[in-house]
KEVEXVO-462977 format. One record per residue (C-alpha): x, y, z. Coordinates in nm, 3 decimals, always signed. Example, Ala and Ser with C-alpha at 12.3 -4.5 7.8 and 13.67 -1.06 7.14 Angstrom:
2
@x=+1.230, y=-0.450, z=+0.780
@x=+1.367, y=-0.106, z=+0.714
//
This chain:
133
@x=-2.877, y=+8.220, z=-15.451
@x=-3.074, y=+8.126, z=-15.796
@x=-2.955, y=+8.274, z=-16.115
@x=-3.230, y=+8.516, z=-16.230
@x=-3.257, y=+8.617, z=-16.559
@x=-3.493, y=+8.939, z=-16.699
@x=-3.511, y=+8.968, z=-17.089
@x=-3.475, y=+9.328, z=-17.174
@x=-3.690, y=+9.412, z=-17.495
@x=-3.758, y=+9.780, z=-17.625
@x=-3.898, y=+9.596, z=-17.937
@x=-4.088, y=+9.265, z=-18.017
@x=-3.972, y=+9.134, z=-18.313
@x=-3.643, y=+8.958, z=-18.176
@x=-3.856, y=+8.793, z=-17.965
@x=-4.036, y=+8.605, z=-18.208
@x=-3.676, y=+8.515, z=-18.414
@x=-3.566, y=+8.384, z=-18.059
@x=-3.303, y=+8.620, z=-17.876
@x=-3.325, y=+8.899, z=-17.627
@x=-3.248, y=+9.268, z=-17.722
@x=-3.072, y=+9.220, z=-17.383
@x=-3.053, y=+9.012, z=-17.074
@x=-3.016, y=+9.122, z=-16.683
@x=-2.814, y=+8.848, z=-16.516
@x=-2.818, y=+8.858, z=-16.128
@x=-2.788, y=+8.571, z=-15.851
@x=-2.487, y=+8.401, z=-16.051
@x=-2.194, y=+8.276, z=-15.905
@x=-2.000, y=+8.122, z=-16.175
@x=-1.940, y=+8.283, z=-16.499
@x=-1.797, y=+8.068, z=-16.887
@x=-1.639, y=+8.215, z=-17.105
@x=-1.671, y=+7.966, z=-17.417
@x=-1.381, y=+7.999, z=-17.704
@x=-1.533, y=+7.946, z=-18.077
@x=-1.667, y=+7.580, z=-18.125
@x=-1.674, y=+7.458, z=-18.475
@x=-1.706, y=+7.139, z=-18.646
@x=-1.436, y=+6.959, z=-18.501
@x=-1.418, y=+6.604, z=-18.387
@x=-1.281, y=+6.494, z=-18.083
@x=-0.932, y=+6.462, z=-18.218
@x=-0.925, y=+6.779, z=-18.411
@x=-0.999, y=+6.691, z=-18.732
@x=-1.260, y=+6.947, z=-18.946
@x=-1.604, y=+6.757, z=-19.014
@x=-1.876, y=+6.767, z=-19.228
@x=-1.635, y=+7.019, z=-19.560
@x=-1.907, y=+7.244, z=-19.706
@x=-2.231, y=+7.068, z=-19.499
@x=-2.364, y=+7.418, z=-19.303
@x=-2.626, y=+7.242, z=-19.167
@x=-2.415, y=+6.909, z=-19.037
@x=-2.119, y=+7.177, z=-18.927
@x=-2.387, y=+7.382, z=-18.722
@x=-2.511, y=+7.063, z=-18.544
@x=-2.169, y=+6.989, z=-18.484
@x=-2.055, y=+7.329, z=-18.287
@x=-2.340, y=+7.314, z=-18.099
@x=-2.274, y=+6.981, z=-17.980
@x=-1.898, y=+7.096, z=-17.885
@x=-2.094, y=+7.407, z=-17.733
@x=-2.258, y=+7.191, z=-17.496
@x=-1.970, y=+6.974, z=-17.444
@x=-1.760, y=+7.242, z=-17.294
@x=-2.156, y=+7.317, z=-17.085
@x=-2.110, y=+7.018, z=-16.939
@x=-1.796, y=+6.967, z=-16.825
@x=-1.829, y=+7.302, z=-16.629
@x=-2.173, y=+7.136, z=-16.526
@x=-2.416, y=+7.384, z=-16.714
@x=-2.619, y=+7.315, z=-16.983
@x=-2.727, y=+7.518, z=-17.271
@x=-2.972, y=+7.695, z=-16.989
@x=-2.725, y=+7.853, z=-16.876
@x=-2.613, y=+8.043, z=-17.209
@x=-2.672, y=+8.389, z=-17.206
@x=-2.474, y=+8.539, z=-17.488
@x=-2.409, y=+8.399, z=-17.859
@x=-2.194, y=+8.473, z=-18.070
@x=-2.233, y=+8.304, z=-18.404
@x=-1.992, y=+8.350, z=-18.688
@x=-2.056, y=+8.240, z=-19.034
@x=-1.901, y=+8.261, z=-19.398
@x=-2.229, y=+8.256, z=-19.576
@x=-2.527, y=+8.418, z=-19.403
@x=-2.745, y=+8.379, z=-19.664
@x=-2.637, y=+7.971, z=-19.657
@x=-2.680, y=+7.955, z=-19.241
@x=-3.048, y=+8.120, z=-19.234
@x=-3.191, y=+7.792, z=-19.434
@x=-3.049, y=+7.551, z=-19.137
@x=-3.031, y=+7.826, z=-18.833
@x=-3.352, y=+7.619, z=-18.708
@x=-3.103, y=+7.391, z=-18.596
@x=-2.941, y=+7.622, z=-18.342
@x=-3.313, y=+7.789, z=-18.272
@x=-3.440, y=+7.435, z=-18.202
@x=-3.151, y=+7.314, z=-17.971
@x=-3.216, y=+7.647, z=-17.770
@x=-3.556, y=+7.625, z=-17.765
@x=-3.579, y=+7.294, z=-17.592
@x=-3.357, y=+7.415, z=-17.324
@x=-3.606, y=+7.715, z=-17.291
@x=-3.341, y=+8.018, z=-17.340
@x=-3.328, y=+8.292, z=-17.532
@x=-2.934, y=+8.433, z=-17.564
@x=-2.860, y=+8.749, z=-17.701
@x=-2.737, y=+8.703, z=-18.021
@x=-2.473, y=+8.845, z=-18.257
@x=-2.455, y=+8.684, z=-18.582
@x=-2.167, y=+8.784, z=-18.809
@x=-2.068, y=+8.682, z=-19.177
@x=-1.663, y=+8.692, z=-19.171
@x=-1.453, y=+8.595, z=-19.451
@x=-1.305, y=+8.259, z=-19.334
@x=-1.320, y=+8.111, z=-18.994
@x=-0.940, y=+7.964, z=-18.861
@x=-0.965, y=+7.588, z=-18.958
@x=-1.029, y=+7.606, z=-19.346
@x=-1.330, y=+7.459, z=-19.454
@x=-1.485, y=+7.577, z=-19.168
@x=-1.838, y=+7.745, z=-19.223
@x=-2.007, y=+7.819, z=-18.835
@x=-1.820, y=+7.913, z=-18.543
@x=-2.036, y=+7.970, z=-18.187
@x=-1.893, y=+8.167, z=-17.924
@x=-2.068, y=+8.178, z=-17.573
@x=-2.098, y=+8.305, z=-17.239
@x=-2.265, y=+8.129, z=-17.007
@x=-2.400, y=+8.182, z=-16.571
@x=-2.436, y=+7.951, z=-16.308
//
């Protein structure tokens, strides 16, 4: 059975910033659960100290890391969670994220949240996801 997705929008406007008020998921047989992905190489090591816009290209590239190993792709995302320390410093480079997701052709619902640090110091965007196959 094919996943089938249905946007769910009382209101326009989040629409044209690139998430869904909501999303009906049906048809899906596997569910991901995706743990906060932030600028972190391969080995662990923080990347990119005070670059928002390097550090968001970064955690979405771990993003779809963990996507692909569970063989999914950034299609399949259907919730975001994105976590920041300085909203007013991530809107300037959020095309980034709204590009990535636009080429894949989805629309998650989003959460953004400004939080006072993230875990790893230095860190400035963490992206939390949930994702149906």
């Amino acid at each position: 059975m094919a996943v089938e997705r249905t946007a769910v929008n009382p209101v326009a406007w989040s629409v044209e910033m690139g998430f869904n008020q909501g999303e009906v998921v049906s048809g899906h047989t596997r569910t991901l659960y995706i743990s906060g992905q932030t600028a972190m190489s391969d080995e662990g090591k923080p990347q990119h100290d005070g670059d928002m816009e390097a550090q968001l290209a970064l955690s979405v590239d771990n993003l779809e890391a963990v996507l692909r190993e569970a063989g999914m792709t950034l299609a399949n995302l259907v919730r975001l969670n994105v976590c920041t320390t300085d909203v007013d410093e991530l809107f300037p480079h959020y095309g980034v994220l709204a590009a990535r997701l636009g080429a894949a052709g989805v629309a998650p619902t989003t959460t953004m949240l400004g939080v006072t640090r993230l875990a790893i110091p230095g860190q400035l965007v963490e992206l939390e996801g949930t994702a149906v196959a």
